[in-house]
C-alpha positions in Angstrom: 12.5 -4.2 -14.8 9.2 -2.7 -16.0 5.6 -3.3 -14.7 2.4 -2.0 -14.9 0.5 -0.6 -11.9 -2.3 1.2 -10.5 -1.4 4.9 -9.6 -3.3 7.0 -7.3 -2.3 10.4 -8.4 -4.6 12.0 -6.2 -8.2 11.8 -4.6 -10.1 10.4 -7.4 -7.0 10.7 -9.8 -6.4 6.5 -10.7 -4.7 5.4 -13.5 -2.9 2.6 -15.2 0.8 3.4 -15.2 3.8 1.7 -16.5 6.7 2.1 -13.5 10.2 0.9 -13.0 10.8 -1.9 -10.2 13.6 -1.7 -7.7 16.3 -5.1 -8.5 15.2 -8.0 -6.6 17.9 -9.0 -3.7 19.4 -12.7 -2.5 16.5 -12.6 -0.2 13.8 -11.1 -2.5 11.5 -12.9 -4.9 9.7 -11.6 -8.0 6.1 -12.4 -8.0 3.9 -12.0 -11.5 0.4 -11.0 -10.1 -2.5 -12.5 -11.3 -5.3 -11.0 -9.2 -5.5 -8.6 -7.0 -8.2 -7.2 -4.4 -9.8 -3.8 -4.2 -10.3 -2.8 -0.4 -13.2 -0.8 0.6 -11.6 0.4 3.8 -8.1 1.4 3.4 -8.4 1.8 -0.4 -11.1 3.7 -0.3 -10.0 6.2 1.8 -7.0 7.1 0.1 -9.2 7.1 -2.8 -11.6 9.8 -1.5 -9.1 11.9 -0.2 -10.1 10.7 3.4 -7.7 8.7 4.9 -6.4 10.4 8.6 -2.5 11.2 8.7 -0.7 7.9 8.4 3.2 6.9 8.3 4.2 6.9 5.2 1.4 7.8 3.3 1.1 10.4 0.3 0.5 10.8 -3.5 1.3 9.2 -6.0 1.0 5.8 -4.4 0.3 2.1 -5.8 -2.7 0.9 -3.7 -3.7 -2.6 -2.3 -2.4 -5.4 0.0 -4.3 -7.9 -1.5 -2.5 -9.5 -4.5 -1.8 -13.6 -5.5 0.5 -14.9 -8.3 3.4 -16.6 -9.1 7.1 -16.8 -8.5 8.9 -15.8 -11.6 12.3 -15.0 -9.8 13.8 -16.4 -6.6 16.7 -15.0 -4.9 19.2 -17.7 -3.8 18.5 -16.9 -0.4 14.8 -16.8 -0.8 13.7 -20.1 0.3 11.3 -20.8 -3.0 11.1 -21.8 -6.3 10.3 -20.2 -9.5 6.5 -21.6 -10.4 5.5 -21.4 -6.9 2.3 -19.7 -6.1 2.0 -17.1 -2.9 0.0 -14.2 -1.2 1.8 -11.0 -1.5 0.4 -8.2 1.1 1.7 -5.6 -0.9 5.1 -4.2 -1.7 7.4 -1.4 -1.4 8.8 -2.0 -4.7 8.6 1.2 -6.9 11.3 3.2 -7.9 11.1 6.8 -7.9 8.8 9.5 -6.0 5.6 6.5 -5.8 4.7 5.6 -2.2 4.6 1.7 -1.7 2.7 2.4 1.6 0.5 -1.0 -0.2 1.9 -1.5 -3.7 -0.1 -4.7 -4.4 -2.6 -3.6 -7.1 0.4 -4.1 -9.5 1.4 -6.7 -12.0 4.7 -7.8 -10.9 6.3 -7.1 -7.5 9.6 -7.4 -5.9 8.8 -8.7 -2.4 11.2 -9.7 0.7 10.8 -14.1 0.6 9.7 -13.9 4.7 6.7 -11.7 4.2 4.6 -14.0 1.3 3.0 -16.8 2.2 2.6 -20.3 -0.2 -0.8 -21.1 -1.7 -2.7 -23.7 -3.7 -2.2 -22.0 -7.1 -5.8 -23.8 -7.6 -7.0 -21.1 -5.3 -7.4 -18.8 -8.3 -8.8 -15.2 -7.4 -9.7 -16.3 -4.1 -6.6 -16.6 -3.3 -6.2 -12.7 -3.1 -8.6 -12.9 -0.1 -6.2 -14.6 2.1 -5.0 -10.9 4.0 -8.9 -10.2 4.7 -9.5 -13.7 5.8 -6.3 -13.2 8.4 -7.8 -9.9 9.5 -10.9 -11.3 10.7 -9.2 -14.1 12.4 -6.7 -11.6 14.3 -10.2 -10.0 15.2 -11.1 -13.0 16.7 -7.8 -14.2 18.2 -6.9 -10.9 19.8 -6.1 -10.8 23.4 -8.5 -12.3 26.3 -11.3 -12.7 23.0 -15.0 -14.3 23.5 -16.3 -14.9 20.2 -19.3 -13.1 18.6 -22.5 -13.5 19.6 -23.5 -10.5 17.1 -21.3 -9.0 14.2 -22.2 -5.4 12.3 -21.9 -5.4 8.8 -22.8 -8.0 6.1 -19.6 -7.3 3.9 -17.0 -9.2 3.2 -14.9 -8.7 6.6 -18.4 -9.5 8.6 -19.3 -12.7 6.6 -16.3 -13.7 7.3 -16.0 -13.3 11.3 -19.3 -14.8 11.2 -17.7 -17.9 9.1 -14.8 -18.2 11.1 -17.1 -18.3 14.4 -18.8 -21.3 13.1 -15.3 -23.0 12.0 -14.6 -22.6 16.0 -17.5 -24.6 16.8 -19.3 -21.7 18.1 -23.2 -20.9 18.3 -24.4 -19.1 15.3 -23.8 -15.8 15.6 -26.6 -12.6 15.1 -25.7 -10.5 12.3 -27.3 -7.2 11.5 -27.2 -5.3 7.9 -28.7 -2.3 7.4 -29.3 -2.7 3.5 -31.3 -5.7 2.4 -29.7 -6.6 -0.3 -26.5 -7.7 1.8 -28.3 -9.6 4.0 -28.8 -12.3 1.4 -25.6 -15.1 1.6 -26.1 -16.1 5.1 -25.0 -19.6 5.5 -25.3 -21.4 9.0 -26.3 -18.1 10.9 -29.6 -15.3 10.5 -28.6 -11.9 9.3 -31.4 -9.6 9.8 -32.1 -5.6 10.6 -30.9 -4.1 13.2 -34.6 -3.0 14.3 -35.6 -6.5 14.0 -33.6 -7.6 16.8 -34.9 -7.6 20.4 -32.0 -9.2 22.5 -30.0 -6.8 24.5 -27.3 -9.2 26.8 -24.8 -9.5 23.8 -21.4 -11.0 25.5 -19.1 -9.8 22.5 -20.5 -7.7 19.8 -18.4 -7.1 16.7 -18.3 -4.5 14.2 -17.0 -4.7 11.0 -18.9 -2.1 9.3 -16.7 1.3 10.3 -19.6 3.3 10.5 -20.1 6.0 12.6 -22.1 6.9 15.7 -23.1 3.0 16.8 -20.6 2.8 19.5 -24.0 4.2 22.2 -26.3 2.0 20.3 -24.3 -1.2 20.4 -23.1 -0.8 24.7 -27.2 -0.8 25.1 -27.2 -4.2 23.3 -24.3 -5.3 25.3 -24.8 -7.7 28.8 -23.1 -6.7 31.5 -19.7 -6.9 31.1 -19.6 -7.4 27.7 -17.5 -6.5 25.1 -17.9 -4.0 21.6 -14.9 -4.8 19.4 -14.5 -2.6 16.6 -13.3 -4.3 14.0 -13.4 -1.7 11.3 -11.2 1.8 10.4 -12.8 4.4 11.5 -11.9 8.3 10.0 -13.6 10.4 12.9 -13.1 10.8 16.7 -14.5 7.6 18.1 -17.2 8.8 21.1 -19.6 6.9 23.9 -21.7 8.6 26.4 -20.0 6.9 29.7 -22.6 6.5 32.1 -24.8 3.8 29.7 -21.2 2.0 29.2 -20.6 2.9 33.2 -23.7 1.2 33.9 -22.8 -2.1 31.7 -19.2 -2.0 32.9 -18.4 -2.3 28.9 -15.1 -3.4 27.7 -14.1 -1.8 23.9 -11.3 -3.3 22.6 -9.9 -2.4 19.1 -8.6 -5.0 16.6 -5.9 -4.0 14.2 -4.7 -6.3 10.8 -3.4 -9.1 10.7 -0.1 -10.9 12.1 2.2 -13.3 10.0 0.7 -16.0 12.7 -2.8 -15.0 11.5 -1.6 -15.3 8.0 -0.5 -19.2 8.9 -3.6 -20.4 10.7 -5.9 -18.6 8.3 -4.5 -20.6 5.4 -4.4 -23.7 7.1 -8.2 -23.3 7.7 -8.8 -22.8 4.2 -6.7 -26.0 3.2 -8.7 -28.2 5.6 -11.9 -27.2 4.7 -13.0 -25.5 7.8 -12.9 -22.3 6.0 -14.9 -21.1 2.9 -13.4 -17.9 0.9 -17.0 -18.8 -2.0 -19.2 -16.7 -2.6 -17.3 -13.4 -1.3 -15.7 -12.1 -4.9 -18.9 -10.7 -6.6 -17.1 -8.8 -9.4 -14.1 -9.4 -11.7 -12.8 -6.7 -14.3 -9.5 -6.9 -16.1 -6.8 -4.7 -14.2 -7.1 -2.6 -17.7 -10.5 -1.4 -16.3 -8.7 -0.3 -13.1 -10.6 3.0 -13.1 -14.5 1.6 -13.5 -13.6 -1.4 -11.4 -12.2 1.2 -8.3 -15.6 3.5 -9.3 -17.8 -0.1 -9.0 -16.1 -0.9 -5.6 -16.7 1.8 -4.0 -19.9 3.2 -5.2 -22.2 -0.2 -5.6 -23.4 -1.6 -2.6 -24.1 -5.2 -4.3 -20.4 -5.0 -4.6 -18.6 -7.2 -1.9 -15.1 -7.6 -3.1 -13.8 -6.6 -6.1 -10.6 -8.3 -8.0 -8.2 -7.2 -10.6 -7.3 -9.6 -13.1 -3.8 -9.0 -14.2 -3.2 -11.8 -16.5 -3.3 -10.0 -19.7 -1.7 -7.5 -18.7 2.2 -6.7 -19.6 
């Protein structure tokens, strides 16, 4: 079997490339994508050529781990039904020399049954969120957690945590955003500047903007005994000056992606309500347009999310 995918040649080097597709097992399914999501973290690093040594990774490689369609193929042994609509975080399902470190932005897949998880096909692109969503929840329901009293970062991951805080019946949470076009979208909570913010006893401060050089600035914001949990990827030695974190007796704790658990109570947030995934996809592009949508991503700040749309594609 033939699909069409996005191929990361190199740094900077993205195409659309027709590939062949390992044969679906008993326990596999095939999955016809019909939207996919374009990550800002991950993504872009392999697509700038900066991404730190990782298992597995290399060039050529089909990025994403974002993608939602439908069953098209079940294997007898799968557990599902052909017409049934899932979350697919990305496959390993290329044949030949093409890393499948991701392998969503593609549009079929061949994907083990026990790593997809059902939606509401009425989800549409949103649907393609659900890994994001169950990233920010892990955040949150990591070991020993307090929830945010201030998150970093207006994006999509920070809007988010802040969301999710709320759903928990927690107070409002701070948020800061550097650029003041992101700060706009705030719903339940104030997202302001950084330099516009006096309080300095933060119990759990959140960041889920990856940038560098905050960790001194955010301890000094921190009460004692608080906690900095840096939610983001960050491609540079991570450094603190120890006697202001000393002095606060600082916790850092680092939170990694998502479990399949995370995946399960993320969705059944969204089913009930508690949970809204609006207002997060800002642009669309047909996955035809691979290359200007990757360039948009990455390079427009009014850009939260980005999604492929794979439908009329072969």
């Amino acid at each position: 079997m033939r699909t069409t995918a996005v191929i990361l040649s190199g740094p900077r080097e993205l195409s659309l490339q027709a590939l062949d597709l390992v044969a679906p097992g008993a326990g596999d399914l095939v999955v016809e994508i019909a939207h996919s999501g374009i990550s800002t973290g991950t993504e872009k690093l392999f697509y700038t050529g900066t991404m730190p040594p990782f298992p597995g990774m290399g060039y050529p490689l089909v990025p994403g781990y974002e993608a939602a369609g439908v069953v098209v193929e079940a294997g007898a042994e799968s557990g599902y039904r052909v017409g049934e609509h899932v979350f697919v975080p990305g496959a390993n399902c290329f044949a030949g020399d093409v890393k499948g470190l991701f392998g969503g932005a593609s549009r079929h897949l061949v994907t083990p049954a026990h790593r997809v998880a059902r939606i509401d096909g009425g989800m549409g692109p949103e649907g393609a969120l659900l890994a994001l969503a169950a990233t920010a929840r892990h955040a949150l329901a990591g070991f020993a957690t307090a929830l945010p009293d201030l998150i970093v970062g207006h994006g999509t991951l920070g809007r988010l945590l802040a969301r999710l805080t709320l759903a928990a019946g927690a107070p409002a949470p701070t948020v800061w955003e550097t650029n003041p076009a992101r700060r706009e979208g705030a719903a339940g909570y104030a997202c302001i500047a950084p330099e516009d913010d006096p309080r300095r006893d933060y119990r759990a401060i959140y960041d889920a903007s990856g940038a560098k050089g905050l960790l001194d600035q955010l301890v000094m914001r921190l009460a004692k005994g608080g906690e900095v949990v840096l939610a983001g990827f960050y491609t540079e030695p991570v450094q603190f000056a120890f006697p202001p974190a000393f002095m606060k007796e600082a916790r850092i704790r680092i939170a990694s992606e998502w479990q399949p658990d995370d995946l399960v109570a993320t969705r059944a947030l969204i089913e009930s309500g508690a949970l809204s995934l609006s207002g997060l996809i800002t642009h669309t592009r047909p996955a035809t347009d691979a290359p200007e949508a990757y360039a948009t991503a990455f390079g427009d700040a009014a850009c939260l999310k980005m999604i492929l749309d794979w439908k009329a594609t072969a």
